[in-house]
PAZAPA-4460 file (N, C-alpha, C; in steps of 0.05 Angstrom, whole numbers, plus 32768, in hexadecimal, padded with zeros to 4 digits):
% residues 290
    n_x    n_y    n_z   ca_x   ca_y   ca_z    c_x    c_y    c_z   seq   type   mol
   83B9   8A48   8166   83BC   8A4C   8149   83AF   8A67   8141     1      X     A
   83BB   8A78   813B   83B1   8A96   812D   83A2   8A92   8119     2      X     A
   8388   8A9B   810C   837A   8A9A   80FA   838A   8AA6   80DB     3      X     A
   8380   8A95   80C8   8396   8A98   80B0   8384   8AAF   80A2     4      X     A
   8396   8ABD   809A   8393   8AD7   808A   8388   8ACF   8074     5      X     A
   8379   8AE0   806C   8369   8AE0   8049   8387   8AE0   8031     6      X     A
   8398   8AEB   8035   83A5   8AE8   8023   83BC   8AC8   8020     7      X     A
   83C0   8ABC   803D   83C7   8AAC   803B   83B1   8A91   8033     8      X     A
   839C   8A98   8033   8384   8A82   802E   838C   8A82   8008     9      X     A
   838C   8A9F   8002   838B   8AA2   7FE7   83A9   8A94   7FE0    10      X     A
   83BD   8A8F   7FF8   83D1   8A83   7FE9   83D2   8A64   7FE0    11      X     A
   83BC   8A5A   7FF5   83B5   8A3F   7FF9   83A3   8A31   7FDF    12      X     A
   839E   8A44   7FD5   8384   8A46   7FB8   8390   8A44   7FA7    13      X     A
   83A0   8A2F   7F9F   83B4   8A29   7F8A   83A6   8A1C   7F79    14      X     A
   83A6   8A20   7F5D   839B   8A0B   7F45   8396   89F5   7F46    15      X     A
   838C   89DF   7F3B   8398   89CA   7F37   83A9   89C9   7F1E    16      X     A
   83BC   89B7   7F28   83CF   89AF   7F08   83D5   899A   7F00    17      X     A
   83CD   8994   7EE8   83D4   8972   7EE0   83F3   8967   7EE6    18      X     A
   83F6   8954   7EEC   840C   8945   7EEA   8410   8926   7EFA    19      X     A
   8426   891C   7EF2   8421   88FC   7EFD   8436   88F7   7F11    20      X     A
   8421   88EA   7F1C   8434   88DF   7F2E   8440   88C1   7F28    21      X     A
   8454   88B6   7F32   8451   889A   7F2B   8444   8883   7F3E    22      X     A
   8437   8873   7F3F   842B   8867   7F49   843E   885D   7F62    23      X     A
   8437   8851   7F79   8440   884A   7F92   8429   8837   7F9B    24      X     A
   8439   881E   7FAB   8429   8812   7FBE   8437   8811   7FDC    25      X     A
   844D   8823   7FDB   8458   8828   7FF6   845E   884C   7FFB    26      X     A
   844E   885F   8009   8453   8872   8013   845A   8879   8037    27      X     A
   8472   887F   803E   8476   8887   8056   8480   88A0   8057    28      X     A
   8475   88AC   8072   847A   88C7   807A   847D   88C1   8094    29      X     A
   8493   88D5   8097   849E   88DD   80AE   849D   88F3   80B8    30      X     A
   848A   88F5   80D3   8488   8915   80D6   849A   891E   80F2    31      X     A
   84AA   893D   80E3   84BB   8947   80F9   84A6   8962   8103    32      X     A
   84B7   8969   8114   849E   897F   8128   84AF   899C   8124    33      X     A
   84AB   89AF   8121   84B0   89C7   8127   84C8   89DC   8125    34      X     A
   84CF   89D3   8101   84EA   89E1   8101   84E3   89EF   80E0    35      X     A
   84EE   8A0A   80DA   84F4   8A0D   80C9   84FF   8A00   80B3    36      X     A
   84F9   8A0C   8090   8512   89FE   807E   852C   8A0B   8087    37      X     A
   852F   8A26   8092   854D   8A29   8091   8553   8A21   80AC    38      X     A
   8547   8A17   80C3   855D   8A08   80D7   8563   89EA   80CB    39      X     A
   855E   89E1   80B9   8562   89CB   80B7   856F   89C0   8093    40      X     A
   8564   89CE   8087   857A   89D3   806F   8596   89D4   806F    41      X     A
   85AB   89D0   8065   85BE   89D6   8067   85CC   89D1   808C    42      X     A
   85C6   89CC   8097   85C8   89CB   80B8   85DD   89B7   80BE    43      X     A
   85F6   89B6   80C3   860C   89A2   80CE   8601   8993   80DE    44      X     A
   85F2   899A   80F0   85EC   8987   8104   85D2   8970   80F4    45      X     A
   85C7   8973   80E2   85BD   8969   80D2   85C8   8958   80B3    46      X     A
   85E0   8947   80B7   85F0   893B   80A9   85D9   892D   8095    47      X     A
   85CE   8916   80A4   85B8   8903   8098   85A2   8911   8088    48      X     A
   8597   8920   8091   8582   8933   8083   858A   8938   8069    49      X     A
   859E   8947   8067   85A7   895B   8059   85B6   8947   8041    50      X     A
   85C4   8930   8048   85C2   891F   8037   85AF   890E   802B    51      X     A
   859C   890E   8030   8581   890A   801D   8573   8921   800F    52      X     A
   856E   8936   8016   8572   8953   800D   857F   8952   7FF5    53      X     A
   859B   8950   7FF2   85B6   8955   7FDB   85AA   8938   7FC8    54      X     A
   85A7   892E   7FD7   8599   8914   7FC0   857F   8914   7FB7    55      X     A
   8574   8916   7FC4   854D   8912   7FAD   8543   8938   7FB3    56      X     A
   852A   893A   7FB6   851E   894A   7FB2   850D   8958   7FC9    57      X     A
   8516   8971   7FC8   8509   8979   7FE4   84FB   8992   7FDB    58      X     A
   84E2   8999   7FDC   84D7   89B4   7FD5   84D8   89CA   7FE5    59      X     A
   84E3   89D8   7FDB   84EE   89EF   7FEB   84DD   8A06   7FF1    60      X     A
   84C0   8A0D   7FE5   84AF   8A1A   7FEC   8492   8A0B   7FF3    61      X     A
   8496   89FB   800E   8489   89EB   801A   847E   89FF   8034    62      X     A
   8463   89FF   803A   8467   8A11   8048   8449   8A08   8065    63      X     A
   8447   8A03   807C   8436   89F4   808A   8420   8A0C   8083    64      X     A
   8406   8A00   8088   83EE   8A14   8083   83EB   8A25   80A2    65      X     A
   83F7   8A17   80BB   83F1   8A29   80D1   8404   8A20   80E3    66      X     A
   8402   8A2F   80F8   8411   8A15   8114   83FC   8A08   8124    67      X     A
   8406   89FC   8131   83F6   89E0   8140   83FE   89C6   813D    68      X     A
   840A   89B8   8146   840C   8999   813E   83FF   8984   8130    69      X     A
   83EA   8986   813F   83CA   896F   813E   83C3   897B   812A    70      X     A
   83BB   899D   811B   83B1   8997   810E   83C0   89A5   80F2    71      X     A
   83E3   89A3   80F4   83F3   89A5   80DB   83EC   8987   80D6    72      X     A
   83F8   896D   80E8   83F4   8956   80DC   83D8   894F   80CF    73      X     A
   83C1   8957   80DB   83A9   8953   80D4   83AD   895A   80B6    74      X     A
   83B8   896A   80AA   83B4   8975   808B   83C2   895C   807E    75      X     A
   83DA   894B   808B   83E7   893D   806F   83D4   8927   8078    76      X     A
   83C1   8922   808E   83B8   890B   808D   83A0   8912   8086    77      X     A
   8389   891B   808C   8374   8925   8086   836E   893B   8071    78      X     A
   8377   8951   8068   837B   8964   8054   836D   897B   8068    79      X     A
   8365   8980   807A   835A   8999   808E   8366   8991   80AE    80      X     A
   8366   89A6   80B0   8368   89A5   80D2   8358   8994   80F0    81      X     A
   834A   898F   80E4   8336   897E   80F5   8335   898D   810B    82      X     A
   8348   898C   811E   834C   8990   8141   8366   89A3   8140    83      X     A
   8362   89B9   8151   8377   89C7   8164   8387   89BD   8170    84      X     A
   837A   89AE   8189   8377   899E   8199   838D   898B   819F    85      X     A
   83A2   8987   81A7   83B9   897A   81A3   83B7   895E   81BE    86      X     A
   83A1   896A   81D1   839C   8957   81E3   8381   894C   81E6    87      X     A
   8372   8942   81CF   835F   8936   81C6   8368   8920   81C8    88      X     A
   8353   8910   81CD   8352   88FC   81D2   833A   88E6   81BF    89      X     A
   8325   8900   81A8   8314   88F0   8199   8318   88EE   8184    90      X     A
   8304   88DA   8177   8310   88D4   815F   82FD   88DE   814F    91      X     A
   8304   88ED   8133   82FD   88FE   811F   82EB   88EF   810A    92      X     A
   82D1   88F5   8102   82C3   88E2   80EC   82C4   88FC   80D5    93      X     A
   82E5   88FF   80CA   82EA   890C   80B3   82F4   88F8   809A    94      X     A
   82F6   8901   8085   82FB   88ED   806F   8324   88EF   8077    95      X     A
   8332   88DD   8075   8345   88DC   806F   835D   88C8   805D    96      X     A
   8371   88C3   8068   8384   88B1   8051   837F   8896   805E    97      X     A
   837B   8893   806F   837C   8870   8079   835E   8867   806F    98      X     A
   8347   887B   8073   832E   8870   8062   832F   8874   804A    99      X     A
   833C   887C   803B   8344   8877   8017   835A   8863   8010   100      X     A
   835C   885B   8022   8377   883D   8026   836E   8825   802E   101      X     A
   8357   8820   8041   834B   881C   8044   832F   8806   802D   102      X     A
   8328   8825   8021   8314   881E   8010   8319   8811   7FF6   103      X     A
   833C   880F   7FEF   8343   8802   7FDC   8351   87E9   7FE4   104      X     A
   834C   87E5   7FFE   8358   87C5   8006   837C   87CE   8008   105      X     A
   8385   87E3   8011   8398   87EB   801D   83A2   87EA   8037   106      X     A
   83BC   87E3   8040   83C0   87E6   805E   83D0   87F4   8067   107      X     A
   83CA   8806   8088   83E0   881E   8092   83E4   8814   80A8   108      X     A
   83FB   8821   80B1   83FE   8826   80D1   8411   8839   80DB   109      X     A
   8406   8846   80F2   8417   8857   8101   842D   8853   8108   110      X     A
   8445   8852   8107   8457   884E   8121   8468   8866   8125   111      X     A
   8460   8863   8141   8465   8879   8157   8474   886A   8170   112      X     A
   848B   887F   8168   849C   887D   8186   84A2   887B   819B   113      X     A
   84A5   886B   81AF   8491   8866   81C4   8470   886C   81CC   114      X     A
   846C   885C   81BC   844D   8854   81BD   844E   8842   81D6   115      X     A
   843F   883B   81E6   844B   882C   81F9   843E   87FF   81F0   116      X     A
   8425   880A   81DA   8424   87ED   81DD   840A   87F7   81BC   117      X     A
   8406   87E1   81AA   83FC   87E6   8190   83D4   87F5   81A0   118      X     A
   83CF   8807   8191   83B6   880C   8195   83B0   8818   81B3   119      X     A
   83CA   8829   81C0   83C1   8837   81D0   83BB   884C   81C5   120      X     A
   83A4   885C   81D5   8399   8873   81C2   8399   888B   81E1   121      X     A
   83B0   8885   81FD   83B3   889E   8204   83C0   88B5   81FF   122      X     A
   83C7   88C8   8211   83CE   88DF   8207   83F5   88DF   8207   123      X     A
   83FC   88D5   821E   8419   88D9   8219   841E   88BB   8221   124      X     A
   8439   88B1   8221   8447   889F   8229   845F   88A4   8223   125      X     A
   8477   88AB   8236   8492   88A8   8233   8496   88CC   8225   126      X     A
   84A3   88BD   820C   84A3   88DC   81FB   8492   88D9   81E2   127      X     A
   847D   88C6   81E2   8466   88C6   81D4   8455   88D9   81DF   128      X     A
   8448   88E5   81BE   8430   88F8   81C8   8427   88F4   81AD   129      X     A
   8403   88EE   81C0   83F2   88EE   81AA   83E8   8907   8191   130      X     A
   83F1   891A   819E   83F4   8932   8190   8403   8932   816E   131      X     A
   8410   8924   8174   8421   891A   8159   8415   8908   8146   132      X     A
   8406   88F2   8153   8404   88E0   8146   83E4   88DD   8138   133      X     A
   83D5   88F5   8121   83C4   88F6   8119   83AA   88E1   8115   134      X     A
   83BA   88D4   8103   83A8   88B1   8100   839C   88AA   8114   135      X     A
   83A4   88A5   8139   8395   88A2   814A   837C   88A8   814F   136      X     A
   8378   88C9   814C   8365   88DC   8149   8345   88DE   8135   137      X     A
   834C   88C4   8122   833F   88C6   810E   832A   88A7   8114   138      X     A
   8315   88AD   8106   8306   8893   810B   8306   887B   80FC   139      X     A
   8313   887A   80E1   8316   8868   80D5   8333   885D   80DD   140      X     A
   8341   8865   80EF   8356   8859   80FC   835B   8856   811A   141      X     A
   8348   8862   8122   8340   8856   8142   8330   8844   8140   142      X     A
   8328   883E   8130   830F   8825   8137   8319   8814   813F   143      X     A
   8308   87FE   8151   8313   87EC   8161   8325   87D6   8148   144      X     A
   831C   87D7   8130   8320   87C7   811E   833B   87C7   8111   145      X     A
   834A   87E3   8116   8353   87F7   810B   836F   87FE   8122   146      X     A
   8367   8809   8136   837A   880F   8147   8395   8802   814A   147      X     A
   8392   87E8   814B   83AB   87DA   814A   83C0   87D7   813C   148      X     A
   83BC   87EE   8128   83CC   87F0   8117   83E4   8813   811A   149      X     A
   83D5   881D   8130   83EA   8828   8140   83FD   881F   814D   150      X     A
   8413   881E   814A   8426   880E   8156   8442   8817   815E   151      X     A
   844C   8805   8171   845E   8820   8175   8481   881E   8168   152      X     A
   848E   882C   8162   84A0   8827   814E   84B0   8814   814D   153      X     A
   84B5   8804   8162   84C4   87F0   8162   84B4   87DA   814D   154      X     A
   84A4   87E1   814A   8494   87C1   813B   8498   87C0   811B   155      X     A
   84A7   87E3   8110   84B0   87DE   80F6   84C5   87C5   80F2   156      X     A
   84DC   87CB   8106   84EA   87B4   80F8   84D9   879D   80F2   157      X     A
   84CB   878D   8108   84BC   8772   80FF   84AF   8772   80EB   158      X     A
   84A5   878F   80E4   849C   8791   80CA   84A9   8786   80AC   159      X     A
   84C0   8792   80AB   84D6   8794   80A0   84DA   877F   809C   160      X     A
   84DB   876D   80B6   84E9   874E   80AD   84D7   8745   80A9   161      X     A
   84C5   8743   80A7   84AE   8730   809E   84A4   8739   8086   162      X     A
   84AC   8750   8076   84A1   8756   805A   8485   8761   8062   163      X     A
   8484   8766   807E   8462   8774   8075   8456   8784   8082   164      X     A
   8472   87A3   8079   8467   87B6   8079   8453   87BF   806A   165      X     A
   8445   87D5   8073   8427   87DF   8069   8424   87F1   8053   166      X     A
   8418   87F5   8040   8416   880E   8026   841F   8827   8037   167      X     A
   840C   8829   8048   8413   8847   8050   841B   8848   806C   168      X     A
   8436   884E   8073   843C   8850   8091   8445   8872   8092   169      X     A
   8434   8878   80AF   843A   8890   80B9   844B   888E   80D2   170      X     A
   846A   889D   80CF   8476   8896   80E8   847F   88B3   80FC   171      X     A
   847D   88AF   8112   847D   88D0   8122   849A   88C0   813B   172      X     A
   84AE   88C7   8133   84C1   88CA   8153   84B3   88D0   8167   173      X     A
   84C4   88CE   817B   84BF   88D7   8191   84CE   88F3   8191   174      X     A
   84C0   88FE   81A7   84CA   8921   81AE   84DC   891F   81B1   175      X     A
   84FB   8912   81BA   850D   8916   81B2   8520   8917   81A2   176      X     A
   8509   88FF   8186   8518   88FC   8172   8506   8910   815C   177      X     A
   84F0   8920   8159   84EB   892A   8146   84F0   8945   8146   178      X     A
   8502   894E   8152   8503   896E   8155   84F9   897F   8168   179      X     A
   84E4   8971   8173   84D0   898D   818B   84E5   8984   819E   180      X     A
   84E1   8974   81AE   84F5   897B   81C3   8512   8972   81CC   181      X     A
   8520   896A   81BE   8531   895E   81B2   8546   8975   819D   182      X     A
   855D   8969   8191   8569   897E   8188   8562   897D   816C   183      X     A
   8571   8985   8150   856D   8978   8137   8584   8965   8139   184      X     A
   85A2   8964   8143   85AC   894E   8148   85A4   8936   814F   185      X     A
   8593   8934   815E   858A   8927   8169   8574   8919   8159   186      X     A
   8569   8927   814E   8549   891F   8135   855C   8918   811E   187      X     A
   8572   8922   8116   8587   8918   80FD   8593   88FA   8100   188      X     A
   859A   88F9   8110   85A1   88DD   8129   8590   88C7   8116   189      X     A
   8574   88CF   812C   8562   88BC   8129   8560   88B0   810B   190      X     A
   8556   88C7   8101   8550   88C5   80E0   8569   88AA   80C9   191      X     A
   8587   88B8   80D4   8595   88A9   80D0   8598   8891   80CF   192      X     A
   8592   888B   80E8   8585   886E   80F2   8570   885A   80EC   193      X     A
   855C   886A   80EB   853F   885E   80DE   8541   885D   80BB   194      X     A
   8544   8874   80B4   8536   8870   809A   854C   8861   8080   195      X     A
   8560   885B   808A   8572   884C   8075   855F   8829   807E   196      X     A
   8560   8827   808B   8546   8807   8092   852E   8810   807E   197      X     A
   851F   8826   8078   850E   8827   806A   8515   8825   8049   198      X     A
   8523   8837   8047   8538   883A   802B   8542   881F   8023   199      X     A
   8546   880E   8030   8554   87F4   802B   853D   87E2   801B   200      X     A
   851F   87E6   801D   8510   87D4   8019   8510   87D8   7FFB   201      X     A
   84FF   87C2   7FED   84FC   87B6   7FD1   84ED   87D4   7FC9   202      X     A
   84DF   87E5   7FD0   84D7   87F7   7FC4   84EB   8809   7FB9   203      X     A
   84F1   880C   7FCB   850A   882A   7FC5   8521   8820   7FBB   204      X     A
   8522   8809   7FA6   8539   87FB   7F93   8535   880C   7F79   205      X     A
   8540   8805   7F70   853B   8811   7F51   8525   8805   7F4A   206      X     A
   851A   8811   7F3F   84FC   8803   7F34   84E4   87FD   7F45   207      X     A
   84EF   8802   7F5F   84D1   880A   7F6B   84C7   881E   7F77   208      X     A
   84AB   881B   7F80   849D   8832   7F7D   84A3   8849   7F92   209      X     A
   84B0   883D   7FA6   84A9   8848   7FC3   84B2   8869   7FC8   210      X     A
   84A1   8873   7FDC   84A0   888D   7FE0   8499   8899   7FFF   211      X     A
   84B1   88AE   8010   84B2   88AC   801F   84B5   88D0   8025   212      X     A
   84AB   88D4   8035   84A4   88F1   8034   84AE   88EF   8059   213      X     A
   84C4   8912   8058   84C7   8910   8075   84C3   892B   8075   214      X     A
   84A9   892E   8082   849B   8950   8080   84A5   895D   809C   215      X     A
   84AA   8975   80AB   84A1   8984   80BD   8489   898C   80BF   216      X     A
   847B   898B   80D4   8460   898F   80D8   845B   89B3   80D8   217      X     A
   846A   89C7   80E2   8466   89E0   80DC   8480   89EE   80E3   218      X     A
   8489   8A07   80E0   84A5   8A14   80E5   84A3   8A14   8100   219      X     A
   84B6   8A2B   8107   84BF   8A32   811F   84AB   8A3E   812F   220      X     A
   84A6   8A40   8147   848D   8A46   8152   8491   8A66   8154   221      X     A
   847D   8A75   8153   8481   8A90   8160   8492   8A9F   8144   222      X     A
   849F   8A9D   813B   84AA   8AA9   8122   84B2   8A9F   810B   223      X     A
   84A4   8A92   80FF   849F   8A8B   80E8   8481   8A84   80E9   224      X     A
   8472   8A93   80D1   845A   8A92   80D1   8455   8A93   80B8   225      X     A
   8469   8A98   80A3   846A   8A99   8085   8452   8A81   8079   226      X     A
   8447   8A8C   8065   8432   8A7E   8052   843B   8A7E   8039   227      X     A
   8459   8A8C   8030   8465   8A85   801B   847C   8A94   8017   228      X     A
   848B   8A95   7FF6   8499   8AAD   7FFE   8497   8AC4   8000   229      X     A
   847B   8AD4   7FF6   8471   8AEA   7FFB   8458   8AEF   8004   230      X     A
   8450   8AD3   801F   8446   8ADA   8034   844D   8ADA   8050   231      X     A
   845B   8AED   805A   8467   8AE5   8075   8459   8ADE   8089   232      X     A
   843E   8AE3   808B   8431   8AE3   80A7   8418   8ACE   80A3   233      X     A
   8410   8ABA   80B9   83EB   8AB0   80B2   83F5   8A90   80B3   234      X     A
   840E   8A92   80AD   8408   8A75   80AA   8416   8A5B   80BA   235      X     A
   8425   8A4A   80BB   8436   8A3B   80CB   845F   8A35   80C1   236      X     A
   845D   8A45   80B1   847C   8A42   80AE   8483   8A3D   809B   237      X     A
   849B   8A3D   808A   84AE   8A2D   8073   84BD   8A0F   8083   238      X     A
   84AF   8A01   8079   84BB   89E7   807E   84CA   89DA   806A   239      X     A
   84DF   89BF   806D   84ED   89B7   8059   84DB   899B   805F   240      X     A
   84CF   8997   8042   84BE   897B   8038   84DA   8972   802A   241      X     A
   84DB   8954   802E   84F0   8941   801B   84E3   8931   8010   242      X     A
   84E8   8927   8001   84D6   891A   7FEE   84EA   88FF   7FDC   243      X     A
   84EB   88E2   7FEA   8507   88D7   7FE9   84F5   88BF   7FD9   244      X     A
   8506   88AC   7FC3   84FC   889B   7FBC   8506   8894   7F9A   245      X     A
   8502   8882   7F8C   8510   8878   7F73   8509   888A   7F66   246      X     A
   84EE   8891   7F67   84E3   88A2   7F4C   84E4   88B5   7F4B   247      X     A
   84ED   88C2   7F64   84EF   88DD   7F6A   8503   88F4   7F5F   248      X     A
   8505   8904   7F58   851D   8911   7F50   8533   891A   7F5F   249      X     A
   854C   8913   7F51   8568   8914   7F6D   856C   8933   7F67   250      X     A
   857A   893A   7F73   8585   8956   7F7E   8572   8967   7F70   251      X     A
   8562   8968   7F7C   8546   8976   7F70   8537   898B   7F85   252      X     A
   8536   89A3   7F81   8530   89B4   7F91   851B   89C6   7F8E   253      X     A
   84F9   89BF   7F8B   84DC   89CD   7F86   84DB   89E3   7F8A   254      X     A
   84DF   89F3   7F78   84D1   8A1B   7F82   84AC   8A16   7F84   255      X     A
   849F   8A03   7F81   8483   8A04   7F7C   847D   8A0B   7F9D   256      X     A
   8464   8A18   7FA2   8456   8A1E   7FBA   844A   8A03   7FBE   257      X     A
   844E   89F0   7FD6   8442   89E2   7FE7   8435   89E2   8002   258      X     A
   8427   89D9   8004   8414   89D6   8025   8412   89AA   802D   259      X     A
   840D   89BA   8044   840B   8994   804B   83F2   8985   8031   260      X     A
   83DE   899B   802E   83CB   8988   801C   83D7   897F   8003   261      X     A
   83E7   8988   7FF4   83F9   8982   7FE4   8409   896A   7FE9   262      X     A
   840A   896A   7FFA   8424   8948   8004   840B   8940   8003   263      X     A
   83F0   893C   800D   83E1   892C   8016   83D5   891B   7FF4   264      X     A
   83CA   8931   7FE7   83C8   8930   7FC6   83E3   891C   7FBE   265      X     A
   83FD   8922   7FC0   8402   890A   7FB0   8403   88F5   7FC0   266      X     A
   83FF   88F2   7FCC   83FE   88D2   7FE3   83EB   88C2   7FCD   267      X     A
   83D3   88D3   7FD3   83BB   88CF   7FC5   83BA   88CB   7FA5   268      X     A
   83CB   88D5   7F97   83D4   88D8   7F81   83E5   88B9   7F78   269      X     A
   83F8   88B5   7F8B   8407   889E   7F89   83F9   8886   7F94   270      X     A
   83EF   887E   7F9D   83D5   886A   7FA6   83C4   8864   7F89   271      X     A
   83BE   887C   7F77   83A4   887E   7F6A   8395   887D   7F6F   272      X     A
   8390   8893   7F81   8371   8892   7F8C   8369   88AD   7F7C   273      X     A
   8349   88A9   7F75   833C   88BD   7F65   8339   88D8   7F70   274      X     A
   8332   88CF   7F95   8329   88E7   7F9E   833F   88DF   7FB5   275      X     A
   8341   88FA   7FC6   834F   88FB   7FD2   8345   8912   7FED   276      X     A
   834A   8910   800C   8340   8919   802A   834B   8938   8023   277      X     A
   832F   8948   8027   8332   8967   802F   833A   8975   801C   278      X     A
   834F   8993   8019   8356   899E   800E   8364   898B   7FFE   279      X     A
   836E   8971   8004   837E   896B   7FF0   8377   895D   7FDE   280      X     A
   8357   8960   7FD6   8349   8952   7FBC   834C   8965   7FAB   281      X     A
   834E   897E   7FA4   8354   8994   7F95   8372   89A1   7F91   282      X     A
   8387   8999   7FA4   839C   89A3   7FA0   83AF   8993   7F8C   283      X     A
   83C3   899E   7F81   83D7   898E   7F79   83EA   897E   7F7E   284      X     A
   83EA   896E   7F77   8403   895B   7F7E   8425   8965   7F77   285      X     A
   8433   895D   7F7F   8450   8964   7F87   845F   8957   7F6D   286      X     A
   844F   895C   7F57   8455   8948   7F3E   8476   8953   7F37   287      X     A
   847A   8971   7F36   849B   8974   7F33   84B5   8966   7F3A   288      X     A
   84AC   895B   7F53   84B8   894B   7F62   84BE   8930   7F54   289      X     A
   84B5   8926   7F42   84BB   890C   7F2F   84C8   8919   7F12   290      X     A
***
């Protein structure tokens, strides 16, 4: 990861701004790995995407604070970088979203794509990599108490049928379905597949709350390093954030400057939580977006 320029820090130094969010007791994110907004905007081979895109709201000057995997995800889960480190194996005693979920009698869980069994906490399995999957990393979700709520993606459906999915689920494909090594056909596929099962549930009806965010973790590696639209260099890329859900606004397209702490702020925002992990106790929430 290249050290971020003073002027892209100064881009990251955004106000706060009042606005509301609407309340949620179901947030899911879906994180893809390593593509630009313009490979994937507009993109044929990206049918499914792009039709949720034309329907709700996607901010279009979304932009990752650096490259690195472990620690782009670390920002929507934690609000800082924690770790470089993509082949760590410890767990972080930083403030984050599962200990503010947590502390209000809230429940999360990971599911990750070939995980090989709930609460493994090694480094690869199959086309699982822990590199992806942040929450592991952290100590209020490795705890032995805690862990088992990593799980590996097959266990949504049971979720599903049994009514008891969790407030906050974080879900990561596998490398061939989230973009790194794999095609976007192939990550469009998936998406296709999975997230109409999520969309189906009592939240995302008319009248409820639910809110589902399917972020890229940073642009294209090696050439895109943009920190906005008039910072090209310092930072991790223009990414396309979606932002899908009842309350959300349809064919809605954000010129506002975003960073992952910003997704992380309205998580935090839609929960009602007072305070909120890292940079993203001070930043703004994605309130345009409603």
């Amino acid at each position: 990861m290249k050290p971020l320029s003073v002027v892209c820090l100064l881009a990251f130094a955004l106000p706060t701004v009042a606005g509301v969010i609407p309340r949620s007791n179901h947030v899911w994110i879906i994180a893809e790995e390593n593509k630009s907004y313009e490979n994937v905007i507009g993109n044929p081979h990206m049918p499914y995407f792009n039709s949720l895109v034309n329907k709700y709201a996607v901010a279009a000057q979304y932009y990752s604070n650096h490259h690195g995997s472990i620690s782009s995800l670390m920002r929507i889960v934690a609000g800082q970088p924690v770790t470089e480190n993509g082949n760590t194996v410890k767990c972080f005693d930083v403030d984050n979203i599962v200990r503010h979920l947590l502390l209000h009698g809230m429940t999360w869980k990971s599911y990750q794509e070939d995980l090989p069994y709930a609460g493994y906490t090694g480094l690869k399995w199959k086309n699982y990599t822990r590199g992806h999957n942040p929450l592991i990393d952290l100590t209020d979700a490795c705890a032995p108490g805690q862990k088992l709520n990593n799980v590996p993606f097959t266990r949504l459906a049971k979720d599903i049928s049994n009514n008891a999915v969790p407030n906050y689920a974080f879900i990561t494909p596998n490398l061939q379905h989230d973009g790194h090594n794999g095609t976007l056909a192939q990550a469009d596929q998936w998406l296709s597949q999975q997230v109409p099962k999520i969309l189906a549930l009592p939240e995302f009806r008319s009248g409820g709350g639910g809110l589902l965010f399917i972020v890229w973790d940073e642009g294209n590696l090696y050439t895109d390093n943009r920190c906005s639209a008039w910072v090209h260099t310092g930072c991790g890329g223009r990414i396309a954030t979606l932002m899908v859900g009842p309350n959300v606004k349809h064919k809605f397209k954000s010129g506002s400057l975003y960073h992952h702490q910003h997704l992380l702020r309205t998580v935090c925002d839609a929960f009602g939580f007072t305070n909120c992990p890292g940079a993203a106790n001070t930043a703004k929430p994605m309130a345009d977006m409603f």
